[in-house]
TIDREN-920793 format. One record per residue (C-alpha): residue number from 1; x, y, z. Coordinates in steps of 0.02 Angstrom, whole numbers, plus 50000, padded with zeros to 5 digits. Example, Ala and Ser with C-alpha at 12.3 -4.5 7.8 and 13.67 -1.06 7.14 Angstrom:
# residues 2
NODE   seq      px      py      pz
NODE     1   50615   49775   50390
NODE     2   50684   49947   50357
# end
This chain:
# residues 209
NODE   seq      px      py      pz
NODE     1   50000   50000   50000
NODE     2   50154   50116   50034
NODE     3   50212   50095   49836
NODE     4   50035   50140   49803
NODE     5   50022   50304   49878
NODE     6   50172   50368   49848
NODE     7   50140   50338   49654
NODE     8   49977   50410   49670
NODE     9   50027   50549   49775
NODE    10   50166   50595   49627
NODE    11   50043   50587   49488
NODE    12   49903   50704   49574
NODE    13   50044   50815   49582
NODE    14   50110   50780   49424
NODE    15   49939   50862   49352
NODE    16   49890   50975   49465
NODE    17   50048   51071   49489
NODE    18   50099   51073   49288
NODE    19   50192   51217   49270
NODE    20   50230   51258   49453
NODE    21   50363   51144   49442
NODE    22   50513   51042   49339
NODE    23   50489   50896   49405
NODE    24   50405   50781   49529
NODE    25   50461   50617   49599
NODE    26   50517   50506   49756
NODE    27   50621   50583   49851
NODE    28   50796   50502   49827
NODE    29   50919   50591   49956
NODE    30   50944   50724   49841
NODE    31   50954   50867   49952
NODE    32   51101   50774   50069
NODE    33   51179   50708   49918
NODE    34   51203   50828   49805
NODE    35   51130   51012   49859
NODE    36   51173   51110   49718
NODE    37   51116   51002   49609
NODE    38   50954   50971   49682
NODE    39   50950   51199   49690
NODE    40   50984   51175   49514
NODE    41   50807   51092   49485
NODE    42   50705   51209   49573
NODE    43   50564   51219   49566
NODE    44   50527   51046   49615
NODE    45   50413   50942   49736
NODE    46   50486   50779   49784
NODE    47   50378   50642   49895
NODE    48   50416   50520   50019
NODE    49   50364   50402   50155
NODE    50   50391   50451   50319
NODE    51   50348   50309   50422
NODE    52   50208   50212   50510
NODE    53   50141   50325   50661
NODE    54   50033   50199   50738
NODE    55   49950   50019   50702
NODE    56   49782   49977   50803
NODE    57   49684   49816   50787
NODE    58   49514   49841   50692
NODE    59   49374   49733   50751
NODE    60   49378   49577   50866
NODE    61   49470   49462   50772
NODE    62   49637   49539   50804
NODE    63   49655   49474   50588
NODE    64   49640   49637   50532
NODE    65   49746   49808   50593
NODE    66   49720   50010   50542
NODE    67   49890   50084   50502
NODE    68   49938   50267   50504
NODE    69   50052   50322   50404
NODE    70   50131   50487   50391
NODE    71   50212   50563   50210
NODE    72   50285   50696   50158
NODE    73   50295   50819   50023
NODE    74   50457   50934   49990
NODE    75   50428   51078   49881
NODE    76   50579   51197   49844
NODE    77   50576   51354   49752
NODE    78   50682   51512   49720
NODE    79   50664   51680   49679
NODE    80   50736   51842   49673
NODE    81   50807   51921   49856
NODE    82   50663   52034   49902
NODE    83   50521   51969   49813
NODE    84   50345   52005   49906
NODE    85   50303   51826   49929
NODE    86   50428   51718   49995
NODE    87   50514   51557   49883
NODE    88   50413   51421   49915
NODE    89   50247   51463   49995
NODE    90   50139   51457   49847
NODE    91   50205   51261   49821
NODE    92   50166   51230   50008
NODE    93   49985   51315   49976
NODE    94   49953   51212   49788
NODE    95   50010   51034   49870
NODE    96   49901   51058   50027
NODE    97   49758   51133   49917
NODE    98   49793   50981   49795
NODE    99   49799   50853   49910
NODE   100   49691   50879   50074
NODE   101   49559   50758   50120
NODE   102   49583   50651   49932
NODE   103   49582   50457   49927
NODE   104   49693   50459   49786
NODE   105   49562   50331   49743
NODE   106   49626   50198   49850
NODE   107   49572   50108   50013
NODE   108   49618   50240   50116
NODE   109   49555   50366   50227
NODE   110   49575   50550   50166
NODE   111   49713   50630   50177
NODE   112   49750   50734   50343
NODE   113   49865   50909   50311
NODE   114   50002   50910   50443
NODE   115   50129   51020   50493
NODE   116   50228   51135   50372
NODE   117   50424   51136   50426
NODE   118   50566   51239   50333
NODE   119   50698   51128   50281
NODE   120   50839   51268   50248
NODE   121   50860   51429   50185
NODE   122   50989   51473   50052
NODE   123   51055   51604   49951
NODE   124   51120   51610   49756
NODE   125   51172   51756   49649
NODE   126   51052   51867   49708
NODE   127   50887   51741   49727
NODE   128   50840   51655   49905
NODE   129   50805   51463   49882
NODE   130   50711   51362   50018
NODE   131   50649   51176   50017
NODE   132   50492   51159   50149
NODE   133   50411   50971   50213
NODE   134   50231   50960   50211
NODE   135   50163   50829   50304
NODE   136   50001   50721   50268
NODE   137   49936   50570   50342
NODE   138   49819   50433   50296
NODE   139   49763   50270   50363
NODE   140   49737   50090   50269
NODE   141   49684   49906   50338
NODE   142   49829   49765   50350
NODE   143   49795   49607   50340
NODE   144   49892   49495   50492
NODE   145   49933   49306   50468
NODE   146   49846   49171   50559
NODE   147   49945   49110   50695
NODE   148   50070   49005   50634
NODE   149   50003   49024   50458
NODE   150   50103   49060   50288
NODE   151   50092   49201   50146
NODE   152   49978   49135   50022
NODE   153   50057   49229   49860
NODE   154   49921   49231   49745
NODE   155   49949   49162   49548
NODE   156   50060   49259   49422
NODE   157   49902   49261   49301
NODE   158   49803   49350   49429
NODE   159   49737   49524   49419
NODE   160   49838   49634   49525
NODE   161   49964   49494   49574
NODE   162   50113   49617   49568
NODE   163   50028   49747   49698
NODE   164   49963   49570   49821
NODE   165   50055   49599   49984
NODE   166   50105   49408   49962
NODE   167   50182   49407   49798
NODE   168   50362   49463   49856
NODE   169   50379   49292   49960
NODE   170   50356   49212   49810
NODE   171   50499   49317   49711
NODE   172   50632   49299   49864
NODE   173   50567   49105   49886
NODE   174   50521   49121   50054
NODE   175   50409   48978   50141
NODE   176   50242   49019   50070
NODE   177   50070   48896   50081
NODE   178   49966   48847   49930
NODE   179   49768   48922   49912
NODE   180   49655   48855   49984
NODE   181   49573   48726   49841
NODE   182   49402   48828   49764
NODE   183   49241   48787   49838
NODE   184   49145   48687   49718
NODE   185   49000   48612   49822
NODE   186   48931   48544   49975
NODE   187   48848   48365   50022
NODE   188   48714   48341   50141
NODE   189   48675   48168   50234
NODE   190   48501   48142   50312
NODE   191   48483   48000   50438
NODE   192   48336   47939   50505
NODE   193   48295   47878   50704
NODE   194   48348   47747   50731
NODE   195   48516   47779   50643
NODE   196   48592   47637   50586
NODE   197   48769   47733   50524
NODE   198   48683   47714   50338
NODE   199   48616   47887   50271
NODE   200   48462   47870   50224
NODE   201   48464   48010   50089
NODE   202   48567   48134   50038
NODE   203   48591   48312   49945
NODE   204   48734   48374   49847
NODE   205   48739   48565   49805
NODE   206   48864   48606   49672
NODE   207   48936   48755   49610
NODE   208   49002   48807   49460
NODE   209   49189   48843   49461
# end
């Protein structure tokens, strides 16, 4: 679900901010890697995952559990010393207005704005560059393992087999169980008092794989 959001986060973005910005993607270190470079791309809006705030169980069966997760946007902008609005506020104002209380169309609750925190501060022949975090947060239903059970990676062939929280056990060829086999029917015994351990009759309800 992670993969998912972030890629969904990035193309919202993607359309929504057009030509606010050069680029949008995951965020890949580039600001401790290689700051100048990353300056050099401004304006940009990079997104990332920034970790699971809390996991509660959801119902009674203790099966199922609602994760919170938090992510974050960084916008960066720059603009000449002394401009009336400052390099990067009307990113952090498009991404929150963008991105506030949408699904993204997945199984998620809305999206939650968060807090706004300034990154750094720099200067370049004559324009002032900053990089600010916006924060959003969103919660999703996990799926736990019986106890002592196995992944169950679903078939290759199957829709949506790549995205199925199972299929990387599979890939890495980790102990995994088989499916359970399809439900095809049901058979019914009537016995009559006295029993004699014969059935009497009996009913066979069959479904069509």
């Amino acid at each position: 679900m992670i993969g998912l959001i972030e890629d969904a986060l990035i193309s919202r973005l993607q359309q929504g901010l057009g030509e606010l910005v050069g680029q949008v993607s995951r965020y890949g270190g580039e600001l401790e890697d290689d700051l100048p470079a990353a300056l050099g791309h401004l304006p940009a809006a990079w997104v990332s995952f920034d970790g699971v705030l809390d996991s509660k169980p959801h119902g009674t069966s203790r099966q199922q559990y609602r994760v919170q997760g938090q992510f974050v946007v960084l916008v960066g902008d720059c603009l000449a010393a002394g401009a009336a609005e400052g390099p990067g506020y009307r990113l952090v104002q498009a991404v929150r207005r963008l991105l506030s209380e949408q699904d993204l169309g997945l199984a998620i609750s809305p999206l939650t704005p968060g807090k706004v925190r300034t990154l750094f501060n720099r200067c370049r022949a004559g324009e002032a560059c900053r990089v600010l975090a916006c924060e959003f947060a969103c919660s999703w239903l996990e799926q736990a393992l019986p106890a002592g059970g196995w992944p169950i990676p679903p078939s290759p062939e199957e829709d949506g087999a790549v995205r199925h929280p199972d299929s990387v056990f599979a890939l890495a060829h980790g102990r995994t169980n088989l499916p359970d086999p399809p439900f095809l029917g049901i058979g019914i015994d009537y016995h009559l008092v006295p029993d004699d351990g014969v059935a009497d009759a009996r009913d066979i309800l069959r479904r069509n794989p």
